[in-house]
mmCIF file as Biopython writes it, N, C-alpha, C and O atoms, coordinates in Angstrom:
data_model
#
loop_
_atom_site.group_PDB
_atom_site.id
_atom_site.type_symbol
_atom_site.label_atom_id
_atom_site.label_alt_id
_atom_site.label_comp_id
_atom_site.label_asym_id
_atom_site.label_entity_id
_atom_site.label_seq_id
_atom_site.pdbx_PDB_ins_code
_atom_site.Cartn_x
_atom_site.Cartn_y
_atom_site.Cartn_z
_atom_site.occupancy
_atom_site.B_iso_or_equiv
_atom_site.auth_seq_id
_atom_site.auth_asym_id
_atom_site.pdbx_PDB_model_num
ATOM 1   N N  . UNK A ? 1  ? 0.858   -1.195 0.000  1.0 0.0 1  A 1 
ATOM 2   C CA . UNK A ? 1  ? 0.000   0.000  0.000  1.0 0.0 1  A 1 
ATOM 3   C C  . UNK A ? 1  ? 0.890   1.240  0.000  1.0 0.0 1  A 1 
ATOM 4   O O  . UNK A ? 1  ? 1.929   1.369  0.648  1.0 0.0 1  A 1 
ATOM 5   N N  . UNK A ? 2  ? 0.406   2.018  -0.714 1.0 0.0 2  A 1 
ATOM 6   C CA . UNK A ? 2  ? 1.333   3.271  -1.032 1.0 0.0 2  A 1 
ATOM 7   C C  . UNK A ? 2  ? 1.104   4.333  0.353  1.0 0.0 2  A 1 
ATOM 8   O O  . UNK A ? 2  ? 0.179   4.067  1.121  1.0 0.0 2  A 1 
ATOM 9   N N  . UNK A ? 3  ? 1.890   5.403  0.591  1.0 0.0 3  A 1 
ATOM 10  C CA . UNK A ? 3  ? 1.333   6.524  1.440  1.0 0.0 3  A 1 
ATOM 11  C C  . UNK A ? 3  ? 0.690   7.153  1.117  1.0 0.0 3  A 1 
ATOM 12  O O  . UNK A ? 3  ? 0.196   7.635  2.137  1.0 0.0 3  A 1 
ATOM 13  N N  . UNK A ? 4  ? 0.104   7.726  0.017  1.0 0.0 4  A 1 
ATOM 14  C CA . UNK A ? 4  ? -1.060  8.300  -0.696 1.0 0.0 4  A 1 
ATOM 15  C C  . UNK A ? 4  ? -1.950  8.154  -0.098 1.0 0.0 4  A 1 
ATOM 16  O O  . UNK A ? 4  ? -2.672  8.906  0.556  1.0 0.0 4  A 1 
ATOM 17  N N  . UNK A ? 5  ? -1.923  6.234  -0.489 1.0 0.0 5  A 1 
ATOM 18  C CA . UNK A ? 5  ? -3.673  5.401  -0.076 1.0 0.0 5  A 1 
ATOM 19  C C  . UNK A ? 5  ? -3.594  5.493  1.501  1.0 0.0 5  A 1 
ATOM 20  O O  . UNK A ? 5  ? -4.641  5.797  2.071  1.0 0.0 5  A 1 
ATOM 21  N N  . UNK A ? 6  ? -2.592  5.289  2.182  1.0 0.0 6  A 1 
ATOM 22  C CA . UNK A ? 6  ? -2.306  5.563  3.748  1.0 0.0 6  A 1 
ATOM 23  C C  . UNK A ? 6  ? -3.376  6.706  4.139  1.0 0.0 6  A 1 
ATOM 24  O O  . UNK A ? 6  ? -4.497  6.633  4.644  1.0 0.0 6  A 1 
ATOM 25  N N  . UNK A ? 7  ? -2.693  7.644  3.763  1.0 0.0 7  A 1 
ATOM 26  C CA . UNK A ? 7  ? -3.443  8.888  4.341  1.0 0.0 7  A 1 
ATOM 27  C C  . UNK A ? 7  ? -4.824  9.296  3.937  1.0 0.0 7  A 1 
ATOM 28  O O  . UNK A ? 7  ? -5.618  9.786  4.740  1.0 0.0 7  A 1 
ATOM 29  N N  . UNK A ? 8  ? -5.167  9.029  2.340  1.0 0.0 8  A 1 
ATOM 30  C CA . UNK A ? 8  ? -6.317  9.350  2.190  1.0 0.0 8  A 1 
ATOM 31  C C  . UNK A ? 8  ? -7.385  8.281  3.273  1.0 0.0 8  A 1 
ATOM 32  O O  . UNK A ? 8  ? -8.489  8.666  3.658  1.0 0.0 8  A 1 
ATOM 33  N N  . UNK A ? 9  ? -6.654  6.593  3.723  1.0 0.0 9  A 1 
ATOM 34  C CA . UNK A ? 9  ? -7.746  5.879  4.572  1.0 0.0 9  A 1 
ATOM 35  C C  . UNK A ? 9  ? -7.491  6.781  6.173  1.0 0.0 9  A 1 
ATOM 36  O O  . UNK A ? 9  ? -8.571  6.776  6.763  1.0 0.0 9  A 1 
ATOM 37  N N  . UNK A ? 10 ? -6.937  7.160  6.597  1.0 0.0 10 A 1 
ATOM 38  C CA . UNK A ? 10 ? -6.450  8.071  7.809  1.0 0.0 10 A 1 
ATOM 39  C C  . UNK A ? 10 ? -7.246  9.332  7.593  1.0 0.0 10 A 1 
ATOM 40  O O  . UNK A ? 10 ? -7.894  9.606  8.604  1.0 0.0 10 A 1 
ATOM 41  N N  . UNK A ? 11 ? -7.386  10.064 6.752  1.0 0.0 11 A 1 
ATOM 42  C CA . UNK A ? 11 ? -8.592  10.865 6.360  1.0 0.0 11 A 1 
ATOM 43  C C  . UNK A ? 11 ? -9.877  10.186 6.388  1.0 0.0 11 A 1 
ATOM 44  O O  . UNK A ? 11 ? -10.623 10.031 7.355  1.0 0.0 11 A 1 
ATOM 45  N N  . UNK A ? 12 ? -9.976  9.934  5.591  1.0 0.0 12 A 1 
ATOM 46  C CA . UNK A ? 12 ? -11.502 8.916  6.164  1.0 0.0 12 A 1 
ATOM 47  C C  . UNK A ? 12 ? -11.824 8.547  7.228  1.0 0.0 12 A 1 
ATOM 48  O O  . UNK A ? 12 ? -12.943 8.734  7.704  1.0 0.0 12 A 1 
ATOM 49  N N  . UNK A ? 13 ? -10.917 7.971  7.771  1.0 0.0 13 A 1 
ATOM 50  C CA . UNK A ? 13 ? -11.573 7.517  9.292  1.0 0.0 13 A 1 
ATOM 51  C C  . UNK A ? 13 ? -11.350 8.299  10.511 1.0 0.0 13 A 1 
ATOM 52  O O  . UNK A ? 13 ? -11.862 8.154  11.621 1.0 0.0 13 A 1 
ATOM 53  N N  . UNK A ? 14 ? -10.298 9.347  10.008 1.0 0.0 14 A 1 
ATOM 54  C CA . UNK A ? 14 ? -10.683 10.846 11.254 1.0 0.0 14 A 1 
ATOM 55  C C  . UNK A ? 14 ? -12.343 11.130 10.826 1.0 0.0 14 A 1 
ATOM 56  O O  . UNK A ? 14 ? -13.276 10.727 11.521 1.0 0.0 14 A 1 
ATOM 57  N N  . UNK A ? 15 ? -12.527 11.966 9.437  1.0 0.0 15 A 1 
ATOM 58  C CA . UNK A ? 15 ? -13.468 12.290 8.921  1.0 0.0 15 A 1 
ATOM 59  C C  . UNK A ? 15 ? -15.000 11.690 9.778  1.0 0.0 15 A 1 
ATOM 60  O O  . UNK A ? 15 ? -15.808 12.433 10.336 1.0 0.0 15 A 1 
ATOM 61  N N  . UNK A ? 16 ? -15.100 10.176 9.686  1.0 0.0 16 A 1 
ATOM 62  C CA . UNK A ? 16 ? -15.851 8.997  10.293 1.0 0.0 16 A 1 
ATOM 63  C C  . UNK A ? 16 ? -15.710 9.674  11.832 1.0 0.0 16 A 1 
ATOM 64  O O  . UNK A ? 16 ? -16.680 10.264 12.306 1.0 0.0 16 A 1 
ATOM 65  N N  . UNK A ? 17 ? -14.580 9.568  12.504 1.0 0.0 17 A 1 
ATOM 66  C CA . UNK A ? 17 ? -14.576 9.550  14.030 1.0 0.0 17 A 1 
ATOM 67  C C  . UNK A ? 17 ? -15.083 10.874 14.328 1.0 0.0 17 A 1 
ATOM 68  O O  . UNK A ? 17 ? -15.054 11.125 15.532 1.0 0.0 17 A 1 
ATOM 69  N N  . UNK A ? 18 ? -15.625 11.971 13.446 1.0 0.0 18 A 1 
ATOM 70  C CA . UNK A ? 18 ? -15.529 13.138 13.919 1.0 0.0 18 A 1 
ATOM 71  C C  . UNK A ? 18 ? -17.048 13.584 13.828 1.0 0.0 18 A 1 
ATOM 72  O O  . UNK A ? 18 ? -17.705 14.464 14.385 1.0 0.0 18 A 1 
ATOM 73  N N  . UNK A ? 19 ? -17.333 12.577 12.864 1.0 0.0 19 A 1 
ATOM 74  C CA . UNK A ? 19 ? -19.105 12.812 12.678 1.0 0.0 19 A 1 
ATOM 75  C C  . UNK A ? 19 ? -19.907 11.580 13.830 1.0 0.0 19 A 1 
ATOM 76  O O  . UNK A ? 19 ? -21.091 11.561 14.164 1.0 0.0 19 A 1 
ATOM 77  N N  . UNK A ? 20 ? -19.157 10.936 14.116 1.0 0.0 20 A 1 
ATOM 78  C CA . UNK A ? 20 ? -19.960 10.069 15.148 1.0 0.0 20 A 1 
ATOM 79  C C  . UNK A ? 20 ? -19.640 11.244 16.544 1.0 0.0 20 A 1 
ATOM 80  O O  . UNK A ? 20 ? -20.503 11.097 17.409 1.0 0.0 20 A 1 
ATOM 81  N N  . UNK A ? 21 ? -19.130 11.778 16.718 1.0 0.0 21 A 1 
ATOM 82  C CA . UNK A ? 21 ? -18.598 12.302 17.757 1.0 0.0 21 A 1 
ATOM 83  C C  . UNK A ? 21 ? -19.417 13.249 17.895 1.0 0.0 21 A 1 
ATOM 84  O O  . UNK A ? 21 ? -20.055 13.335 18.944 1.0 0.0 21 A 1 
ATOM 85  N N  . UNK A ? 22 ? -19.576 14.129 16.917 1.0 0.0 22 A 1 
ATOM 86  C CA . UNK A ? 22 ? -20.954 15.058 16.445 1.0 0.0 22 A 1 
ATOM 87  C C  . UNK A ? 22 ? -22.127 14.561 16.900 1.0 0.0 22 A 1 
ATOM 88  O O  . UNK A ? 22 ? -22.888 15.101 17.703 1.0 0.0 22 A 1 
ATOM 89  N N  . UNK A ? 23 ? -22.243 13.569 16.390 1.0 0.0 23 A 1 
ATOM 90  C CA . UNK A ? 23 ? -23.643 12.855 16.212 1.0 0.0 23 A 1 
ATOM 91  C C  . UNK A ? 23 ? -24.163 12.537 18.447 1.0 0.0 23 A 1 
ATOM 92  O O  . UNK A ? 23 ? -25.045 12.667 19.297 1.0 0.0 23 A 1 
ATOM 93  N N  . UNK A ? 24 ? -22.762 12.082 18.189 1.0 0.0 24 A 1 
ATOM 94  C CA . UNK A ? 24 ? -22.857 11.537 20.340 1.0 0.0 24 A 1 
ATOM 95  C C  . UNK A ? 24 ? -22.850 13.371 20.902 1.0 0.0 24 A 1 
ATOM 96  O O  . UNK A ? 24 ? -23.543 13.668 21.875 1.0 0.0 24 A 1 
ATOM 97  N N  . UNK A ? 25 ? -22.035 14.437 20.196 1.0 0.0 25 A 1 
ATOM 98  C CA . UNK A ? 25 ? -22.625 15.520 21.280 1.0 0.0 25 A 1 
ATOM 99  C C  . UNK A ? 25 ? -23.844 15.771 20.549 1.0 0.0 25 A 1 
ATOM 100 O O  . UNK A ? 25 ? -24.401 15.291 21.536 1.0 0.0 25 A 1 
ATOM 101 N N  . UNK A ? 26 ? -24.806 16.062 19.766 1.0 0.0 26 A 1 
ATOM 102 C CA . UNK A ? 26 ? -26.573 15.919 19.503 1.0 0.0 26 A 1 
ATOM 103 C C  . UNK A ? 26 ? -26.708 15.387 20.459 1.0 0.0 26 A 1 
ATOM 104 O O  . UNK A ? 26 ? -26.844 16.023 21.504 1.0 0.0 26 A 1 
ATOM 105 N N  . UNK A ? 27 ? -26.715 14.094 20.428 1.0 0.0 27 A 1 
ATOM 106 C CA . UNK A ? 27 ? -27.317 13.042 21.361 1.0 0.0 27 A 1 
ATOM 107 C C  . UNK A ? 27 ? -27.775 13.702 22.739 1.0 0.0 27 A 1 
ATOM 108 O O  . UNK A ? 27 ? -28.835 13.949 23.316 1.0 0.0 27 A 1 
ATOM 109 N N  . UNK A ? 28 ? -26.067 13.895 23.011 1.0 0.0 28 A 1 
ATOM 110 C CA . UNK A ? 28 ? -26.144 14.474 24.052 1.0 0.0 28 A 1 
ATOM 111 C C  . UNK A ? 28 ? -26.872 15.814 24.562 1.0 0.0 28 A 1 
ATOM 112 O O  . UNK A ? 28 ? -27.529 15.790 25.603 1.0 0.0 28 A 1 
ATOM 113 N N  . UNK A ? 29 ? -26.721 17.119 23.709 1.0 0.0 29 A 1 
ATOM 114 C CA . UNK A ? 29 ? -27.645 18.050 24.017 1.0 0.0 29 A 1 
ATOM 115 C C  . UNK A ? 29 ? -29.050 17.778 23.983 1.0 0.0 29 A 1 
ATOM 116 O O  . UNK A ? 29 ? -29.748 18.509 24.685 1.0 0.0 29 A 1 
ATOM 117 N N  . UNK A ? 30 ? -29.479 17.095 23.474 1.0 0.0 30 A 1 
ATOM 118 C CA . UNK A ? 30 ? -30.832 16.581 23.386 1.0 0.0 30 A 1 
ATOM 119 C C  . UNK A ? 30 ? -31.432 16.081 24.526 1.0 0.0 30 A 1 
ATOM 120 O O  . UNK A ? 30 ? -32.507 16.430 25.014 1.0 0.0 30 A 1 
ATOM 121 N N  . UNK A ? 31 ? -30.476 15.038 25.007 1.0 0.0 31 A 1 
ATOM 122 C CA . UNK A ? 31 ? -31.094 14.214 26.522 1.0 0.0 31 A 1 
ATOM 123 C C  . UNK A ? 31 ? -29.938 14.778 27.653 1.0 0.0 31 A 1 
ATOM 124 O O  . UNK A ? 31 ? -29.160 14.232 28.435 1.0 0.0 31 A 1 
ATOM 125 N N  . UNK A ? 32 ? -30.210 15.915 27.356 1.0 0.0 32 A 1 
ATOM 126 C CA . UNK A ? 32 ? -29.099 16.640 28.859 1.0 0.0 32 A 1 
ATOM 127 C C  . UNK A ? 32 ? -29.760 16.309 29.885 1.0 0.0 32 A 1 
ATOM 128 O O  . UNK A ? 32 ? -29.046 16.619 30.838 1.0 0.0 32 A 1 
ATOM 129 N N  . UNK A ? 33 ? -30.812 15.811 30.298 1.0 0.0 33 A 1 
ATOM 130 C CA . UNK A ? 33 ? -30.653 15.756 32.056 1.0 0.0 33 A 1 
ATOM 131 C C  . UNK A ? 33 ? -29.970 13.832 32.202 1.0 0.0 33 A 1 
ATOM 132 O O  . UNK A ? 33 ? -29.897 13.333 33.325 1.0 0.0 33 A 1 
ATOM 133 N N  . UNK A ? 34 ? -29.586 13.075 31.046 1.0 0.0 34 A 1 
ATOM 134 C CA . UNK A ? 34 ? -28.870 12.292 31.094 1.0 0.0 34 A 1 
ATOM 135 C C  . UNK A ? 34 ? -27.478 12.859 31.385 1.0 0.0 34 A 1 
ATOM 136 O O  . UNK A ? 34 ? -26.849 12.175 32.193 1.0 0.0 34 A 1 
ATOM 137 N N  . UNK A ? 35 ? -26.906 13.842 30.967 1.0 0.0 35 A 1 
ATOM 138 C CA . UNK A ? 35 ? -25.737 13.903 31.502 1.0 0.0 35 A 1 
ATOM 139 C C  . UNK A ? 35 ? -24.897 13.592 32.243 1.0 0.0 35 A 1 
ATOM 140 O O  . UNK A ? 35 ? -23.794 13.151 31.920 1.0 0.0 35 A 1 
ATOM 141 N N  . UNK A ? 36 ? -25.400 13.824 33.608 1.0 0.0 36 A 1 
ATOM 142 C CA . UNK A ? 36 ? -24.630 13.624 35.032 1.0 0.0 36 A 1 
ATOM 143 C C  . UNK A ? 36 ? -24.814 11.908 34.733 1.0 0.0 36 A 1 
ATOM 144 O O  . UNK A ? 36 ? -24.035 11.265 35.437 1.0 0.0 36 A 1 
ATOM 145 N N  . UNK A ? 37 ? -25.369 11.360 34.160 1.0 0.0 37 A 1 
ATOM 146 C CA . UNK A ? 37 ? -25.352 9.815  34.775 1.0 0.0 37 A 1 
ATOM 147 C C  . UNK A ? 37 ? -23.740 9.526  33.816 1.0 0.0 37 A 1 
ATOM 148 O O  . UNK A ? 37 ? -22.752 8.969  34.296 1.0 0.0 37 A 1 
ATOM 149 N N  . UNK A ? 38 ? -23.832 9.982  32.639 1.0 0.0 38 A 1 
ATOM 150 C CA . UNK A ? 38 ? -23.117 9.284  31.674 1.0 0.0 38 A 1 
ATOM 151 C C  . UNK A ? 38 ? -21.223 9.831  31.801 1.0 0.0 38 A 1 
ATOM 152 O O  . UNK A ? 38 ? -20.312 9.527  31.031 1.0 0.0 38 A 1 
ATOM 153 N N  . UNK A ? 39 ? -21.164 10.757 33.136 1.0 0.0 39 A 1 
ATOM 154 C CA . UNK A ? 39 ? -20.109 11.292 33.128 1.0 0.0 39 A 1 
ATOM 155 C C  . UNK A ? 39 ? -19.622 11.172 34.280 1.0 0.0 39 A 1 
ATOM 156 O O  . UNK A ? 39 ? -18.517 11.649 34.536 1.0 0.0 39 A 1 
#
């Protein structure tokens, strides 16, 4: 595998980790009086 293809899959899966992460703080502002349990 070349470093090209390296980084463009390392892009992708920051990209991936950053929209689930998004998605979990929604989550989270949404059901804030869950908060205190989950922290």
């Amino acid at each position: 595998m070349c470093l090209a293809d390296y980084l463009c899959d390392l892009l992708t899966y920051f990209n991936d980790l950053a929209r689930c992460f998004d998605e979990i703080e929604t989550r989270l502002q949404y059901n804030s009086f869950l908060q205190p349990f989950l922290f």
